[in-house]
C-alpha positions as CSV (number, residue, x, y, z in Angstrom):
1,X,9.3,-38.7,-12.7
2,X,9.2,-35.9,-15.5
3,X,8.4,-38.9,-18.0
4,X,4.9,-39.5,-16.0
5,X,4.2,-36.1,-16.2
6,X,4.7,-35.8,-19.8
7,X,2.9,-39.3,-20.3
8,X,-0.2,-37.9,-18.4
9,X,-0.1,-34.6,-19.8
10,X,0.0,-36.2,-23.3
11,X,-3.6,-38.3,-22.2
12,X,-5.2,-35.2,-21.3
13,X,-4.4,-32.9,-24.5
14,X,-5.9,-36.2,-26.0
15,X,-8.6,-36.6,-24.2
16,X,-9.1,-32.8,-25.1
17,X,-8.7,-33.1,-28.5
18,X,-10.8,-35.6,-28.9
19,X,-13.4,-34.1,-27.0
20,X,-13.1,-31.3,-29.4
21,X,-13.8,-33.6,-32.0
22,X,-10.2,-32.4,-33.6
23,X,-7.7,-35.0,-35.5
24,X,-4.2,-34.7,-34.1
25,X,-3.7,-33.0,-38.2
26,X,-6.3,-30.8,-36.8
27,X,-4.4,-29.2,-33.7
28,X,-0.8,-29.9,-35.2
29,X,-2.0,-27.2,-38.1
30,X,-3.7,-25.2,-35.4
31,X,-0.3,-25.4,-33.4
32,X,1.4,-25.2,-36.5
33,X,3.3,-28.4,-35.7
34,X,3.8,-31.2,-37.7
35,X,1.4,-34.5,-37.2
36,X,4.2,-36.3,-35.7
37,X,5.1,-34.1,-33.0
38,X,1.8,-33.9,-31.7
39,X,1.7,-37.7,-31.8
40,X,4.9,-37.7,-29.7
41,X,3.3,-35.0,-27.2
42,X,0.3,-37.6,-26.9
43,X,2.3,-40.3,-26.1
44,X,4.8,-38.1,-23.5
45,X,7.7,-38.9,-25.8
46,X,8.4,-34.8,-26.2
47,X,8.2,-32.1,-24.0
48,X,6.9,-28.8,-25.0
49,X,7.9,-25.5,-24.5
50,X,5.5,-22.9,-22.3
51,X,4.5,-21.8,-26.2
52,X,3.7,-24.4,-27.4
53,X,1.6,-25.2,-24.3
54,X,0.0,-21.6,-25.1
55,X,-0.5,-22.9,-28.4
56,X,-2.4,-26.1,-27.6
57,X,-4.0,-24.6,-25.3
58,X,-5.9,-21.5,-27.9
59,X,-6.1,-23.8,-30.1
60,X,-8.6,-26.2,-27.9
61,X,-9.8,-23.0,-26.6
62,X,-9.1,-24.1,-23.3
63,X,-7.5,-22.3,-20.4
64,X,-3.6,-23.1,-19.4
65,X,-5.0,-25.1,-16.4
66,X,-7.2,-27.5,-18.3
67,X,-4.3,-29.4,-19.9
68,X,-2.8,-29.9,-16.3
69,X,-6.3,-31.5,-14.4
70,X,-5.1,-34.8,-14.3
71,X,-2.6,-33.4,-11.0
72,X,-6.3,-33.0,-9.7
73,X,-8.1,-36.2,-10.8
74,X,-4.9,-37.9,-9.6
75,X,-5.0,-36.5,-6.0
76,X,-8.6,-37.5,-5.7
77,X,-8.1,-41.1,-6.6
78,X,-4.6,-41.2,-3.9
79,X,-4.8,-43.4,-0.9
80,X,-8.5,-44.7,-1.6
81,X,-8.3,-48.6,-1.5
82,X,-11.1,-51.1,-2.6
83,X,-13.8,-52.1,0.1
């Protein structure tokens, strides 16, 4: 279960980033994190600390809750089926 959640928080500091138009060099230096740990945040193979969640989240200039809207995009798509 906490693998999902760090897969689908991974996709939406992506998404994020990317709407920021930011390389992942870009917010690891931000972060001050190394390249490949951001990659492995992307991808939900690491799980970051409330910091570095603080971190990511200044330096997308985005509040604490934005890097968590997927639980809400999620909810909104549960239990609809196709007509």
């Amino acid at each position: 279960m906490s693998q999902r959640v760090q897969i689908r928080f991974g996709q939406q500091v992506r998404q994020l980033r990317l709407a920021a138009e930011m390389t992942q060099e870009d917010l690891a230096h931000r972060c001050g994190l190394f390249r490949t740990y951001m990659s492995r945040i992307e991808t939900g193979q690491a799980n970051p600390t409330l910091t570095m969640i603080q971190a990511i989240a200044d330096s997308l200039a985005v509040p604490i809750p934005a890097l968590f809207d997927f639980a809400e995009a999620a909810k909104g798509t549960a239990g609809q089926t196709g007509s």
